[in-house]
Short mmCIF file of the C-alpha atoms (twelve columns), coordinates in Angstrom:
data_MODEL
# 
_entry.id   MODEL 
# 
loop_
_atom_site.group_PDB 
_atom_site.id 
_atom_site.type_symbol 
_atom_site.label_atom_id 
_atom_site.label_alt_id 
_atom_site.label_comp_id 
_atom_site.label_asym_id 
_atom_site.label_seq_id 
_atom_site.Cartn_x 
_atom_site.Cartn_y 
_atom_site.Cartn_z 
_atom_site.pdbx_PDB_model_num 
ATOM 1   C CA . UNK A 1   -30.870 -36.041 23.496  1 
ATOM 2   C CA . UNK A 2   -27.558 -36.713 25.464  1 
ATOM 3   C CA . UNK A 3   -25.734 -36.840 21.808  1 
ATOM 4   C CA . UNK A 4   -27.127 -33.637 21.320  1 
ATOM 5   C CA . UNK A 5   -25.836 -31.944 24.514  1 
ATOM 6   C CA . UNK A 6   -22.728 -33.100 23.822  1 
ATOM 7   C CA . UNK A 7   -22.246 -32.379 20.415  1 
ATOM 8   C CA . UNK A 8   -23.681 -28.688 21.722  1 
ATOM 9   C CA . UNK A 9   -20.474 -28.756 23.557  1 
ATOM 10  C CA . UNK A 10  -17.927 -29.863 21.133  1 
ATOM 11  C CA . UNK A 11  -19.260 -26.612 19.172  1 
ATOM 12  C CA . UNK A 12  -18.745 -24.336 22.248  1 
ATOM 13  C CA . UNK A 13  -15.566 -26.021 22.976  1 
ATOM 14  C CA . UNK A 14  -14.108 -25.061 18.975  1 
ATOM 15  C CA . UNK A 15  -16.131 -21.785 18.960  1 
ATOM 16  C CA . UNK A 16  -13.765 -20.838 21.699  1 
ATOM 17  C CA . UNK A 17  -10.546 -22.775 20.282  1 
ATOM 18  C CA . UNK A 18  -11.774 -20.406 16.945  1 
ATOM 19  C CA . UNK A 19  -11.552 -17.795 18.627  1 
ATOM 20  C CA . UNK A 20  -8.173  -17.747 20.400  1 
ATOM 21  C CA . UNK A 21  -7.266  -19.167 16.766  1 
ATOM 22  C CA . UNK A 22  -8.327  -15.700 15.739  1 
ATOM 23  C CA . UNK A 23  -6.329  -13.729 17.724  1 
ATOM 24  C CA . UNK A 24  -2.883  -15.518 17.288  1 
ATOM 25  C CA . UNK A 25  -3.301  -14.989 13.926  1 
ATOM 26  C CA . UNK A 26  -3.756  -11.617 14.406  1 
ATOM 27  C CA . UNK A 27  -0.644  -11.095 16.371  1 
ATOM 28  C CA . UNK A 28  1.551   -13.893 13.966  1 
ATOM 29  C CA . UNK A 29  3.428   -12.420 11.307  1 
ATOM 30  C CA . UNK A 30  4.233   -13.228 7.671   1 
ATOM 31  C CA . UNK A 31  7.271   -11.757 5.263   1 
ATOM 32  C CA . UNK A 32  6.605   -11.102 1.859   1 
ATOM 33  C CA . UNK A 33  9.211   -10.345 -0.411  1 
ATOM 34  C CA . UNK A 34  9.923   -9.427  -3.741  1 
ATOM 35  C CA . UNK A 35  13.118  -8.152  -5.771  1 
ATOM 36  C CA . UNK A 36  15.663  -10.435 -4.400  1 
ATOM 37  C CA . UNK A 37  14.734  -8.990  -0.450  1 
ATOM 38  C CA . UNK A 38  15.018  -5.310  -1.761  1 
ATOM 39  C CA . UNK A 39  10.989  -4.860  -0.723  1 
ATOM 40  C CA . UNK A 40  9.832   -6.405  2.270   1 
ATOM 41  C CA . UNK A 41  6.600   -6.312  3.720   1 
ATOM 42  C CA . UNK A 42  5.421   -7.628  6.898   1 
ATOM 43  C CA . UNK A 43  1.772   -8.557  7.541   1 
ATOM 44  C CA . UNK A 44  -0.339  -10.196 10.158  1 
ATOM 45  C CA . UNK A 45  -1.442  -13.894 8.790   1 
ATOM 46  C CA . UNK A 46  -4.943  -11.977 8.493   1 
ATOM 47  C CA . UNK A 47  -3.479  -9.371  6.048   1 
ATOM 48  C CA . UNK A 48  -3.094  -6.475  8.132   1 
ATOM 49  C CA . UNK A 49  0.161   -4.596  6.808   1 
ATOM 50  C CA . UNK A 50  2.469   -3.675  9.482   1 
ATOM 51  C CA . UNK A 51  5.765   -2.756  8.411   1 
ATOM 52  C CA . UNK A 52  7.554   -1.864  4.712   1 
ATOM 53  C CA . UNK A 53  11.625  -1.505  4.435   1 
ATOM 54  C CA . UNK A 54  12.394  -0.279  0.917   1 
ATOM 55  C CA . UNK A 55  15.742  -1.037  -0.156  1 
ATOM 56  C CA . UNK A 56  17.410  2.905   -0.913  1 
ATOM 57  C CA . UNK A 57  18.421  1.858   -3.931  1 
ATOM 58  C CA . UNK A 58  15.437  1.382   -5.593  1 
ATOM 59  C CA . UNK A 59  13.942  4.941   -4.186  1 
ATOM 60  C CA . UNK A 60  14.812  6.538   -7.308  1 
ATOM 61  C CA . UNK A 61  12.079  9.221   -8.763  1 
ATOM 62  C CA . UNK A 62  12.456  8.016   -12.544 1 
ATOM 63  C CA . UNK A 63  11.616  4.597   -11.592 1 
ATOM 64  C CA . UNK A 64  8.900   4.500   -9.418  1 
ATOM 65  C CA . UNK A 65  6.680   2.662   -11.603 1 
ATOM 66  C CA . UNK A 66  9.055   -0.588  -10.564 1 
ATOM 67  C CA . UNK A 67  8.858   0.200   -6.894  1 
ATOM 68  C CA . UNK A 68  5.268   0.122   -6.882  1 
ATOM 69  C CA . UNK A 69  5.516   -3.257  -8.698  1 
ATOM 70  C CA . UNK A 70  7.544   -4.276  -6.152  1 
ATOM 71  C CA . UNK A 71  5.477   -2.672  -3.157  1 
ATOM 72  C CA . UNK A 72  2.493   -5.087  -4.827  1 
ATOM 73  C CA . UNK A 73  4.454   -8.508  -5.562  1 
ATOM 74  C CA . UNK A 74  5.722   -8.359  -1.663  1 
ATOM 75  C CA . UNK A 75  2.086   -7.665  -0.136  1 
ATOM 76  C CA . UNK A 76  1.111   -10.802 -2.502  1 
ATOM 77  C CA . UNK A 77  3.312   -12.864 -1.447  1 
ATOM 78  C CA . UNK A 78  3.107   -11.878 2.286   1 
ATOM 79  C CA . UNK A 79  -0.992  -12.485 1.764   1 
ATOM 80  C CA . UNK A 80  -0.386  -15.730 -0.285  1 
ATOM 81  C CA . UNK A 81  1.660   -16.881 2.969   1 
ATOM 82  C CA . UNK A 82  -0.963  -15.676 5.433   1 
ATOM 83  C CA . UNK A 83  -3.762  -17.272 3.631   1 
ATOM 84  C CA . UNK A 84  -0.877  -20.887 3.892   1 
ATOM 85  C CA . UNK A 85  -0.702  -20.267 7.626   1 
ATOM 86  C CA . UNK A 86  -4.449  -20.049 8.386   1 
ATOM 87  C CA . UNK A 87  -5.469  -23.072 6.256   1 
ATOM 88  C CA . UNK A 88  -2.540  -25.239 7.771   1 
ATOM 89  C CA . UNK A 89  -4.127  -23.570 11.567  1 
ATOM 90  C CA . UNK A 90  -7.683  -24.115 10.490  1 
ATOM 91  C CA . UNK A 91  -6.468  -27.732 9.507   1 
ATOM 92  C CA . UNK A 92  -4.973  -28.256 13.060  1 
ATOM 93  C CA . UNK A 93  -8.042  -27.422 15.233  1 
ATOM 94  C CA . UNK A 94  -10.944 -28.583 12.857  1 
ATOM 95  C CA . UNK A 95  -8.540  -31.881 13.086  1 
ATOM 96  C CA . UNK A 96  -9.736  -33.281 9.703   1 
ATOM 97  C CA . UNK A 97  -13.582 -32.527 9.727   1 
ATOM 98  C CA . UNK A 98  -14.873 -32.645 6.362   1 
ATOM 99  C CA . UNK A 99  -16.935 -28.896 6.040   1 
ATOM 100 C CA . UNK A 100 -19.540 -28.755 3.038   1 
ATOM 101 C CA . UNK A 101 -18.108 -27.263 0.056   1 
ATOM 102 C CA . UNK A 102 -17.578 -23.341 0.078   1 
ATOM 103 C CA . UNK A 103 -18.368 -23.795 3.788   1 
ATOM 104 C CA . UNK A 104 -16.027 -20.368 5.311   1 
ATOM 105 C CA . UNK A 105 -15.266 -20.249 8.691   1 
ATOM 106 C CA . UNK A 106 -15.634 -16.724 10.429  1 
ATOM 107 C CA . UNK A 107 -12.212 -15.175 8.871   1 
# 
């Protein structure tokens, strides 16, 4: 039974490290790019857009198709970098456990 309480605890204890994990991540931010700088978007490392700068140059009616390419690559790679940041977090606090296969942790 003691091994039980305590391993009761250890959850509590990275339930609560999980959840200031959470909210860092939140507030962190990642820069995607994409045509050489000229789009930039900035996300939280949970995906949450919050800021675009267009390069003027490219805000040119005839070729909007290419800025909305653009608009799509950055917020990829900005998401591909979150998605880098929370595994390498996740890795830090879970400190090696082995989860079961397909095992997701709440975000």
């Amino acid at each position: 039974m003691k091994n039980l309480g305590q391993m009761m605890k250890q959850a509590q204890q990275m339930q609560a490290k999980m959840a200031e994990l959470q909210a860092a991540l939140d507030q962190a931010e990642v820069t995607g790019q994409s045509g050489g700088g000229m789009v930039t978007i900035v996300t939280s490392a949970k995906g949450d857009p919050k800021k675009v700068k267009i390069d003027p140059t490219l805000i040119n009616p005839s070729e909007a198709e290419v800025l909305e390419d653009l608009i799509v690559a950055a917020l990829r790679d900005a998401r591909q970098k979150g998605e880098a940041m929370v595994q390498e977090e996740m890795g830090k606090l879970t400190g090696g456990l082995s989860l079961p296969a397909g095992f997701k942790l709440p975000f």
